[in-house]
MARBA-272762 format. One line per field, with one value per residue (C-alpha): residue in one letter; x, y, z. Coordinates in steps of 0.5 Angstrom, whole numbers, plus 500, padded with zeros to 3 digits. Layout:
REM MARBA-272762
res = [A,...]
px = [X,...]
py = [Y,...]
pz = [Z,...]
REM end
This chain:
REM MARBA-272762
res = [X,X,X,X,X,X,X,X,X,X,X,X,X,X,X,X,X,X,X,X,X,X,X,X,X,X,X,X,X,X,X,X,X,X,X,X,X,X,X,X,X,X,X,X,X,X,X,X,X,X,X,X,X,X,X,X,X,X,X,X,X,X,X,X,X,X,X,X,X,X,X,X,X,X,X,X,X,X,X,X,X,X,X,X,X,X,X,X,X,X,X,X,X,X,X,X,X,X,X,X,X,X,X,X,X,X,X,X,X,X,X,X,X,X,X,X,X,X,X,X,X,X,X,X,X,X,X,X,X,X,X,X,X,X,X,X,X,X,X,X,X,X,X,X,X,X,X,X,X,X,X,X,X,X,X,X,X,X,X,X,X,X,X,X,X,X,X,X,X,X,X,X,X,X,X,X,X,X,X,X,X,X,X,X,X,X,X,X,X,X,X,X,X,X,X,X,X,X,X,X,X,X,X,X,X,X,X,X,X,X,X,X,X,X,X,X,X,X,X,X,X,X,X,X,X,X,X,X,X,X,X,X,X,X,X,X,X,X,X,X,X,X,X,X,X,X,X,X,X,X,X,X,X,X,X,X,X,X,X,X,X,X,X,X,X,X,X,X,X,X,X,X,X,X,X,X,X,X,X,X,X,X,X,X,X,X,X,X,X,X,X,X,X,X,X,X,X,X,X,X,X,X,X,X,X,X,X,X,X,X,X,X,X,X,X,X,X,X,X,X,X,X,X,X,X,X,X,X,X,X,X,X,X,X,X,X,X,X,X,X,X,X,X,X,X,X,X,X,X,X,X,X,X,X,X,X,X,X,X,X,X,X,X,X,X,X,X,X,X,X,X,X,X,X,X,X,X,X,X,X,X,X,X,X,X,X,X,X,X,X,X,X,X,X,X,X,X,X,X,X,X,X,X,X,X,X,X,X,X,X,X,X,X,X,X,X,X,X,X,X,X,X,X,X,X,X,X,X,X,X,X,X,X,X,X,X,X,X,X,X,X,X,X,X,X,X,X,X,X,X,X,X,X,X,X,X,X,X,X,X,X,X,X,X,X,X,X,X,X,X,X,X,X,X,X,X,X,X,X,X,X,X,X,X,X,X,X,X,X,X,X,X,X,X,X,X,X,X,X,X,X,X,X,X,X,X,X,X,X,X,X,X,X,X,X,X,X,X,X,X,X,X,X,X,X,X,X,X,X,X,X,X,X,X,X,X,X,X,X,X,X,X,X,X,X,X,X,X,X,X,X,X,X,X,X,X,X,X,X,X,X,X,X,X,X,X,X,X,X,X,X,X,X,X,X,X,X,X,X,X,X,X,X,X,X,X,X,X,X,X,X,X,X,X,X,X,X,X,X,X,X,X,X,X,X,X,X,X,X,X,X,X,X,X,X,X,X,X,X,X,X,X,X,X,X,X,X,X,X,X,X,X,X,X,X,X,X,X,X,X,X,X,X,X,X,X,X,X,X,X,X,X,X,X,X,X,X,X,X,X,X,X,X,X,X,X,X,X,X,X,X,X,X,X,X,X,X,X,X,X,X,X,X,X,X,X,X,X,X,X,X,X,X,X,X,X,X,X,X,X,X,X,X,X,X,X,X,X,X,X,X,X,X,X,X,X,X,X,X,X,X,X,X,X,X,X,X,X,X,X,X,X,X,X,X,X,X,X,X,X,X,X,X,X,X,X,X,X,X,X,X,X,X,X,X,X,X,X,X,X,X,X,X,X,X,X,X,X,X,X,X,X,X,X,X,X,X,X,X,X,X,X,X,X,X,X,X,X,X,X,X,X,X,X,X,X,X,X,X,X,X,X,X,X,X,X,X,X,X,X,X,X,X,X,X,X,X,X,X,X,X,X,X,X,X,X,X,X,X,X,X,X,X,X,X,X,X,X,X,X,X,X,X,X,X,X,X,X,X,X,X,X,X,X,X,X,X,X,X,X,X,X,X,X,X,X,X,X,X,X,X,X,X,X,X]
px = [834,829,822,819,824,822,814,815,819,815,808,811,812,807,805,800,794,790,794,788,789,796,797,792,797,802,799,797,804,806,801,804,811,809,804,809,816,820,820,813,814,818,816,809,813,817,809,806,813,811,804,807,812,806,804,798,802,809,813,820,823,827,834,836,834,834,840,841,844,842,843,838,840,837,840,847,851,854,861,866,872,875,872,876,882,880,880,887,889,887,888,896,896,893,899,904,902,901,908,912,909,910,917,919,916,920,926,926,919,919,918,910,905,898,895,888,885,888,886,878,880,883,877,875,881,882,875,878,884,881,876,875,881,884,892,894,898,899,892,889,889,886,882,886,886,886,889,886,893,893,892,899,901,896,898,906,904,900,906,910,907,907,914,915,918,922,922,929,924,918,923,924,918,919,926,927,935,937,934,939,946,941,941,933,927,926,917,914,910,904,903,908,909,916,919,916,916,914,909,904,900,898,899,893,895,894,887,881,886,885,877,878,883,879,873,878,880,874,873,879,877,871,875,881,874,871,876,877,885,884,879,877,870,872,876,873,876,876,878,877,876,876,869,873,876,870,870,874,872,876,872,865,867,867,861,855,860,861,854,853,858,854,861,858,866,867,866,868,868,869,871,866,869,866,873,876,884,881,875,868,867,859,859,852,850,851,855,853,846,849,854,847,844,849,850,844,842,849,846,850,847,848,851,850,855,853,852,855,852,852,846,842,839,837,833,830,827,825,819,817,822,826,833,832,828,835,839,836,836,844,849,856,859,856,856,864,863,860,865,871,867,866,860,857,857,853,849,846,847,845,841,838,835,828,825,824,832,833,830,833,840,837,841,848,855,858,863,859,856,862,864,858,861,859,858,866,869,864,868,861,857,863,863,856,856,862,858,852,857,860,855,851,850,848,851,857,856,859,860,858,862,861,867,870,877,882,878,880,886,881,882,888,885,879,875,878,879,886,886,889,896,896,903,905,901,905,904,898,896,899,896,890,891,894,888,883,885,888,895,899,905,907,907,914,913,907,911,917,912,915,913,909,909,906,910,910,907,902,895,894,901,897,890,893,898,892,887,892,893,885,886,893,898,899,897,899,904,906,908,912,914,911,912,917,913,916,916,916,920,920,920,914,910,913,916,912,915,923,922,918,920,918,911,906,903,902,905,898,897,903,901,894,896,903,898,892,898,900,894,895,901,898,902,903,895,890,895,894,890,887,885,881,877,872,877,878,875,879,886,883,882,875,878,880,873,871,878,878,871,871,869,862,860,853,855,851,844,841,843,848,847,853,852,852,859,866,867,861,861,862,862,862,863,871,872,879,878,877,873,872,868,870,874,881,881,877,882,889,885,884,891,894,889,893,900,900,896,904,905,897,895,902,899,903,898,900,896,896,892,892,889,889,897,894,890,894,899,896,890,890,898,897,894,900,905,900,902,910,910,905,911,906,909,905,905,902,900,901,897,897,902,905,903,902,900,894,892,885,884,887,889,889,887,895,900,907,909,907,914,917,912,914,922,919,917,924,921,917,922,919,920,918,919,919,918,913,920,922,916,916,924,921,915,919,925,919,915,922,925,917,916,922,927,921,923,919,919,913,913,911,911,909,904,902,896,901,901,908,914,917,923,927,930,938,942,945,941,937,941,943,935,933,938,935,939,942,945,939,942,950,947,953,953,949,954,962,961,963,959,960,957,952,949,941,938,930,924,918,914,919,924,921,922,929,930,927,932,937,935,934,942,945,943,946,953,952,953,948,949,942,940,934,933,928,928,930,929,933,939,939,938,945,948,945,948,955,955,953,959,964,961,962,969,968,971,963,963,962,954,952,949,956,960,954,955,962,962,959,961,960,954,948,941,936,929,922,914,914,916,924,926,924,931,934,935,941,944,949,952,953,959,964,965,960,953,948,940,934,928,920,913,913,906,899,896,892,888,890,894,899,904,901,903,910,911,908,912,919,920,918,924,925,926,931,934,934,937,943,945,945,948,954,954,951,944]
py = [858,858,863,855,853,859,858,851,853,858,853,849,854,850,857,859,859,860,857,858,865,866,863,868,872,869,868,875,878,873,876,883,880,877,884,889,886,886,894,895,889,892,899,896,893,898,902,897,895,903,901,895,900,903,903,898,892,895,891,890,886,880,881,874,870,863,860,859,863,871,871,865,861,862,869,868,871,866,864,868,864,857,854,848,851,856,850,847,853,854,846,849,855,850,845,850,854,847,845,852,851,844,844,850,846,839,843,849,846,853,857,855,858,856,852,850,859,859,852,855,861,859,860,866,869,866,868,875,875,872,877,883,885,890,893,900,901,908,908,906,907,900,897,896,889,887,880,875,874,867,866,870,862,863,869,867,861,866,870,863,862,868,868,874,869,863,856,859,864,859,855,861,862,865,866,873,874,867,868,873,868,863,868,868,872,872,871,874,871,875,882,887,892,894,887,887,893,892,886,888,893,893,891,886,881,885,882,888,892,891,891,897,900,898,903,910,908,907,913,917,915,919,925,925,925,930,934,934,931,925,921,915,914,907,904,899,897,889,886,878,877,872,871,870,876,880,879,884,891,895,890,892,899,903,899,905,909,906,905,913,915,911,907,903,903,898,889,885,878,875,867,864,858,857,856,860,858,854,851,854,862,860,853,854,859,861,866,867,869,873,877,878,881,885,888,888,892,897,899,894,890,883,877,870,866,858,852,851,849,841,843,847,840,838,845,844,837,838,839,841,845,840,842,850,847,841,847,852,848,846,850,851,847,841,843,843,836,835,838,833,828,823,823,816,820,825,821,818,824,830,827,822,826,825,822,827,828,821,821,827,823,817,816,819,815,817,820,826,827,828,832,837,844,851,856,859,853,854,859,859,862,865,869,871,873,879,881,882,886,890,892,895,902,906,901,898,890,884,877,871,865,859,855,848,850,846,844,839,836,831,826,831,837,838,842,839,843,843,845,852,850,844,846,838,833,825,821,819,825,829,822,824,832,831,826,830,835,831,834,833,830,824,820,822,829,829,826,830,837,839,845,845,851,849,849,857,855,851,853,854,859,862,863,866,871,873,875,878,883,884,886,891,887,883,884,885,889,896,901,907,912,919,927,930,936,943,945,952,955,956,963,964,960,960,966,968,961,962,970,970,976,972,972,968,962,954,950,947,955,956,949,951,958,955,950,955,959,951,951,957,955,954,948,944,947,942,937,938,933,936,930,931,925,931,936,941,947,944,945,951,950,953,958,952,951,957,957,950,947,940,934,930,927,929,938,942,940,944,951,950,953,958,960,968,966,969,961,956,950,949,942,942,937,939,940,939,937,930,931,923,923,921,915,914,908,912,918,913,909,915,919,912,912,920,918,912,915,916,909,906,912,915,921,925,928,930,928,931,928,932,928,928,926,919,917,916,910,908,908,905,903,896,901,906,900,898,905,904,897,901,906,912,919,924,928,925,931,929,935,936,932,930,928,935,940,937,939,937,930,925,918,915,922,924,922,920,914,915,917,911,908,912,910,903,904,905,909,914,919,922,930,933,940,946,952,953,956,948,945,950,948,940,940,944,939,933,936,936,929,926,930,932,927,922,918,913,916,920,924,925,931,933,940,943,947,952,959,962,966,964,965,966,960,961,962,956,951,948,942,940,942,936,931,932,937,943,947,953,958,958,961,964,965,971,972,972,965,961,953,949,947,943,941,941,938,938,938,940,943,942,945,952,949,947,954,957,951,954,961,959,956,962,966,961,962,956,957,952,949,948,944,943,936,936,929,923,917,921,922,914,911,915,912,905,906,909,902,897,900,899,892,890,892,899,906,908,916,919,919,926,927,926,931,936,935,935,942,943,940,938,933,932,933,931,932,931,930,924,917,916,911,917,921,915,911,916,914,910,916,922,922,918,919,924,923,923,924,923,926,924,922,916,913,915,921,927,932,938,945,944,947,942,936,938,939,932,929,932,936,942,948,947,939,940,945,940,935,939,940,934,932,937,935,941,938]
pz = [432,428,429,429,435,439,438,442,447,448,448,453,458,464,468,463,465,458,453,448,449,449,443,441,441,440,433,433,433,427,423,425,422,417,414,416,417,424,424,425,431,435,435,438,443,444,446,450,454,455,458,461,465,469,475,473,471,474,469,466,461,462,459,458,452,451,451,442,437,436,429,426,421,416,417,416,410,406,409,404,404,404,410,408,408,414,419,416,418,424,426,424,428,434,433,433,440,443,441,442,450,450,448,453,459,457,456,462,466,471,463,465,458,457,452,453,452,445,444,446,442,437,431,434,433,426,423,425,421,416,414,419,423,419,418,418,413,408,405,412,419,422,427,433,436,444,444,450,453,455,448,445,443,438,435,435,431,426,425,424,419,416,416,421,426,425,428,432,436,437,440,446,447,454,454,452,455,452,446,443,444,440,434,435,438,445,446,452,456,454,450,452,447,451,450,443,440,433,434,440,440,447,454,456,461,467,468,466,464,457,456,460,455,449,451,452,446,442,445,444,436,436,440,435,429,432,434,426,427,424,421,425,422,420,424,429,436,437,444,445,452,458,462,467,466,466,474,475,476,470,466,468,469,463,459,461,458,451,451,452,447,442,441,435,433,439,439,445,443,450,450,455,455,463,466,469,472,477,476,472,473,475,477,479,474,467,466,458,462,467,461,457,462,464,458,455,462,459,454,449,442,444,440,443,439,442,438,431,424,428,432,426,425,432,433,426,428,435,435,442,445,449,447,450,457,457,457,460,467,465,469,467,471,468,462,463,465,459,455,459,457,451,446,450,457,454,450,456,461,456,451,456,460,457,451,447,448,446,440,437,438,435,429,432,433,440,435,432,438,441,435,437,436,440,437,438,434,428,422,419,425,428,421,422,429,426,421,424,430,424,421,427,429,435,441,442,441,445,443,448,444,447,447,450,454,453,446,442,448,449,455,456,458,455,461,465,472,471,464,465,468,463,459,457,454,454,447,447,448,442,437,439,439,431,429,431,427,422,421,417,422,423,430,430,429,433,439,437,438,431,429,422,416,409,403,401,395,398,398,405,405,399,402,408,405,400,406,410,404,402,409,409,412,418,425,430,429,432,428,432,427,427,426,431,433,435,442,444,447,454,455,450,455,463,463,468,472,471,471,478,482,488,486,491,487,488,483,481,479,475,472,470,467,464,461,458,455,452,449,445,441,434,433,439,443,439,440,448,451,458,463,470,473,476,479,474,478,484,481,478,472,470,465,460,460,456,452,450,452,455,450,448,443,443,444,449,450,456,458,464,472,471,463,466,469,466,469,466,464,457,452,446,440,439,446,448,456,457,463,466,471,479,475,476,472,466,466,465,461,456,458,455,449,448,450,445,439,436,435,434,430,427,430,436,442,449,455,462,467,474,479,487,488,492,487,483,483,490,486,479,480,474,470,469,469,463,460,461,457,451,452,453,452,456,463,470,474,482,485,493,493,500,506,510,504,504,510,512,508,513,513,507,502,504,498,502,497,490,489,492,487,481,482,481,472,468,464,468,471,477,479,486,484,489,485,479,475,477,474,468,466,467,463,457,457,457,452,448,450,447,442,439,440,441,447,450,457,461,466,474,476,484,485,491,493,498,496,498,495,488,486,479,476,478,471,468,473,468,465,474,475,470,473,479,484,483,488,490,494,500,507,510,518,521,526,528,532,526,529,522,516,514,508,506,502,501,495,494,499,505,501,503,511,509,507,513,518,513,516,524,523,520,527,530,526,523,515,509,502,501,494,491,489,484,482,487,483,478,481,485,478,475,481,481,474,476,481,475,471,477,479,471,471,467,469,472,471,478,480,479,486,489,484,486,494,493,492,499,506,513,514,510,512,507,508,504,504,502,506,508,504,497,500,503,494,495,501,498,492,497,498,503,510,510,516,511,515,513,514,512,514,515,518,517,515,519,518,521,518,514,521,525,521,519,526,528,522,524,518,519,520,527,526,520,524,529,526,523,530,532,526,528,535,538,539]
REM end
């Protein structure tokens, strides 16, 4: 929009009461651009907006702007490429994604896919690859990308072109089993770098999920810089969204924290295409403005992306300002109308809502009309909009790009309400499909959804290959070697865990000491990353504050309340400590930016996230499973675990479930020590299965809050201990009337209140093989392995748990602070013919002494001891 546009836009404003003296003003202010350039006029308007915000005038900014382009045309770069070639291509890349979901549905029609998001997203994603979207290769790190994942046709088809995928794996889009016996490449739904793990780079299809992820990353960046680990000064983090994807929470969460970091390193393009699955995201509104004015409001540079080059010369010849009035009483759900419509219903219901508009057609054909771009469709304009969101500095931007859903399916699919589920298109269809973008297919091939590559030496394969290179390579691709890293040895660091003396001390104390000793190891120490979401002091670790300091991109501005404390507060530009604020959303998202910093940087770190136990996978569950699938390799601190040593919280502050959660993720493996020897044995064998043998696991360990006496960690217990259960201690009866024999199992805090039940029974002559259970799901996934060997027809290895209690005898009681079904996955691998009885805290949580709720929960000594009885027929 031209400075003209904006001035008759502006003159027709019907509520002036003085038009002569406002256009006084307005020439006035011209005058000052014109003299002095756009510098001068924003700082006098950054001063009078100062007076204007007192309590004279009690005004504000309107943070909404009319509904044209940012970036001016005359302002524009010149397009650096071949837009000819550019828009060929991307024709291709179009094609080939309608066809791959086309096929799979025809073929297999439960597969569904998506085709109208790419087909909206198509020339956003394009005008990336082409110019801006960097690979990280030897010489370079490379920006990090954030894929729409309704669109991964899109990129499939790229990287079919490339060369990267066959037609045979196209063919298989979402059939990753059946794939292999086909000799090709199973695709995935959406991007799960678990599934892919050469290709995607991160998890996006969890809605919010990913635009969340992005912020922590971009900040993780800067932290990695100025840490003076790696430098990450150029890179730049790109994330192409949905609008309706920005409904969600974790969408929205993060934004004042990139604008707070100065996260200039950071571009969101979100695709408004105004629809989201069912119908348009603000029918009776226009979410662009809403999106503006909550950005703008975060803190971010806003870039609208709205009409393409086709409506540079309605704007230039409108001389009134009708074109913004027309569209600022337009909302989105008729725009979407519009958008499903053909050029002849626009050009009576658009343009022929007043004069001033027929004019502007007049010497249009219905068809050019029709082919009216928005801005999202336009290379030129897309081009633009990313330069100009490259080249900014001291905020974040984010791209508004107004797009058609469904653009170019026509009659089909085109902004229709039924667009997003549209996965088959009849003949008719598929010829007007090609024709719009002029493919080079026959009818044939076009009803046959035949998949099209260029010759290899056609200048279309050349262009692409040669821009990629400019760019370093492809993208996305997933790059996971990294150095191993030493791992101390345990004793240089837990000696004072495994070699306790039956010292009093909770596990989180234990932990938090075994951590701050971490962090002086010379080569391990700056690769820690500590991790709270404002607890820090809670769990005790206001020690780590002085040692390492907590993080922050601007240093230490003021002077804290507790400078003279041995404990004060401290942050301090190479601070080590993320300290993330009461979101625990923020803290996973930037425990998964340190967790895969191995594949996405080749640079290992090792994050630890202690939080409150519940507020973990109850709380941000879809964020961790995001984690698993970018293979995350880290620690996940559960502190006051269980539903009874937290005593006074409540109802829902009371964690009973997370381990049930945890089992669910293959690649976590979840630990409820009791002992802080347990926990210091578990972390030394994680650190070494992450860094050493770099697996892609993480690790979740349970601490409790609970004072009492720690044992030494028994000789030769170790390898048992990680497995998940080794045998603690043998309880002979106390006295000469022998009354049996039982076996108990317990975990966590409970296993102090099996041993006392242990005790109790002893004076009553019955003897006790009590075991400590370190890991439950642990020991049921060896034992759901051992079963799918038998039902396969191999000779299955005994499950570890049965060869352990078969060293013991007698009925089983098995106890835990945690719901029944945690001590109930092992039922079917204890061994046979043997009463196995659990015990747990089923229900809802309380507040009272932790004597109380172990009382009320029936797993406390007397109940275990009760149970055992029972169990012997002595109840």
């Amino acid at each position: 929009m031209s400075d003209q546009s904006l001035t008759r836009y502006l003159q027709a404003d019907t509520g002036d009461i003085d038009p002569a003296e406002t256009a006084e003003w307005r020439e006035a202010f011209m005058a000052l651009v014109q003299a002095h350039g756009p510098a001068r006029a924003r700082f006098i308007l950054d001063q009078l907006a100062v007076m204007a915000r007192g309590p004279l005038v009690e005004w504000s900014p309107e943070l909404v702007t009319p509904y044209v382009n940012t970036i001016a045309v005359d302002k524009q770069p010149p397009f650096p490429g071949d837009l000819a070639i550019e828009e060929k291509l991307a024709s291709l890349m179009r094609w080939n994604a309608l066809a791959m979901v086309a096929r799979a549905n025809a073929a297999y029609g439960e597969l569904g896919g998506h085709i109208a998001s790419y087909a909206s997203a198509a020339d956003l994603f394009e005008a990336g690859f082409n110019h801006f979207f960097r690979a990280r290769n030897e010489s370079q790190g490379g920006d990090l990308v954030f894929f729409q994942p309704h669109s991964a046709p899109g990129v499939y088809a790229r990287a079919y072109l490339e060369g990267r995928l066959s037609e045979a794996d196209l063919a298989h889009y979402r059939q990753e089993i059946t794939a292999p016996a086909a000799g090709a490449r199973g695709l995935s739904s959406y991007p799960h770098p678990y599934l892919m793990p050469d290709f995607w780079q991160f998890p996006t299809g969890s809605m919010g999920i990913g635009p969340i992820s992005s912020i922590y990353h971009a900040r993780f960046m800067r932290y990695l810089t100025h840490r003076q680990l790696l430098d990450c000064a150029t890179r730049k983090v790109w994330g192409v969204f949905g609008d309706g994807e920005m409904d969600e929470p974790e969408s929205m969460s993060a934004l004042t924290l990139a604008s707070r970091e100065k996260l200039d390193n950071l571009v969101w393009v979100v695709n408004c295409n105004l629809q989201r699955l069912d119908g348009p995201v603000r029918g009776n509104g226009r979410i662009i403005d809403e999106l503006e004015k909550l950005f703008r409001g975060a803190g971010w540079n806003v870039i609208k992306l709205v009409w393409g080059s086709d409506w540079d010369g309605l704007f230039a010849r409108d001389t009134t300002g009708a074109l913004m009035r027309a569209f600022a009483n337009t909302v989105d759900g008729q725009m979407q109308t519009f958008a499903a419509k053909d050029g002849r219903f626009n050009r009576d219901n658009f343009f022929g809502q007043n004069d001033e508009l027929k004019r502007l057609a007049q010497g249009m054909t219905d068809e050019q009309i029709d082919r009216l771009k928005r801005g999202g469709h336009d290379l030129v304009k897309i081009h633009a909009a990313y330069a100009a969101a490259a080249a900014h500095t001291g905020e974040p931007t984010v791209i508004l790009a107004h797009t058609k859903k469904g653009y170019g399916m026509g009659t089909a699919g085109q902004g229709k309400m039924t667009t997003h589920s549209q996965k088959k298109l009849d003949d008719t269809a598929l010829i007007e499909f090609r024709n719009r973008f002029n493919l080079p297919l026959s009818d044939e091939q076009a009803r046959n959804l035949e998949f099209f590559r260029p010759a290899e030496d056609s200048a279309e394969m050349k262009y692409l290959r040669a821009r990629r290179a400019e760019l370093g390579g492809v993208m996305p691709q997933r790059l996971a070697t990294s150095q191993a890293l030493a791992v101390p040895a345990l004793d240089s660091f837990a000696a004072f865990t495994t070699q306790a003396g039956g010292k009093e001390m909770s596990t989180t104390m234990a932990f938090v000491r075994l951590l701050g000793n971490l962090l002086k190891d010379s080569e391990l120490g700056p690769r820690i990353v500590p991790i709270v979401a404002d607890e820090a002091r809670t769990f005790g670790m206001a020690n780590l504050f002085k040692q390492v300091g907590i993080y922050s991109s601007v240093g230490q501005r003021y002077e804290p309340e507790d400078i003279g404390s041995v404990l004060s507060y401290r942050e301090a530009l190479n601070g080590q400590i993320l300290e993330e604020g009461i979101s625990e959303a923020g803290a996973i998202a930037s425990w998964t930016a340190a967790a895969t910093s191995y594949s996405v940087h080749g640079f290992p770190m090792l994050p630890f996230y202690i939080y409150y136990s519940m507020f973990g996978f109850q709380r941000v569950g879809d964020a961790i499973w995001a984690a698993a699938d970018q293979r995350s390799r880290g620690f996940l601190l559960g502190a006051t675990s269980g539903r009874t040593t937290l005593g006074g919280e409540g109802l829902q502050h009371q964690d009973g479930s997370s381990h049930l959660v945890a089992a669910t993720i293959p690649n976590c493996r979840a630990f409820d020590p009791a002992f802080a020897g347990e926990m210091a044995v578990i972390i030394h064998h994680g650190m070494k299965e992450m860094l050493v043998e770099q697996r892609d696991v993480f690790y979740y360990v349970t601490l409790m809050n609970e004072n009492y006496a720690q044992p030494d960690v028994p000789p030769g217990t170790e390898d048992d201990l990680v497995r998940g259960c080794y045998r603690f201690a043998t309880i002979e009866p106390r006295t000469n009337k022998k009354a049996g024999r039982v076996t108990l199992l317990g975990s966590g805090a409970i296993l102090t209140e099996v041993l006392k039940a242990a005790d109790v029974l002893a004076h009553e002559g019955i003897g006790c093989d009590v075991f400590s259970v370190t890991s439950w799901s642990e020991l049921a996934r060896d034992g759901m392995a051992s079963e799918r060997d038998a039902l396969a027809g191999a000779k299955p290895a005994e499950p570890f748990i049965a060869k352990q209690l078969a060293t013991s005898v007698g009925p089983i009681i098995a106890a835990t602070d945690y719901v029944r079904a945690v001590p109930d996955s092992i039922r079917a691998f204890v061994p046979a013919g043997r009463r196995y009885i659990t015990l747990g805290t089923d229900g809802f949580g309380r507040s009272d002494t932790r004597a109380a709720l172990r009382e009320f929960f029936r797993v406390d000594a007397a109940h275990v001891a009760n149970a055992a009885r029972h169990a012997l027929g002595r109840a």
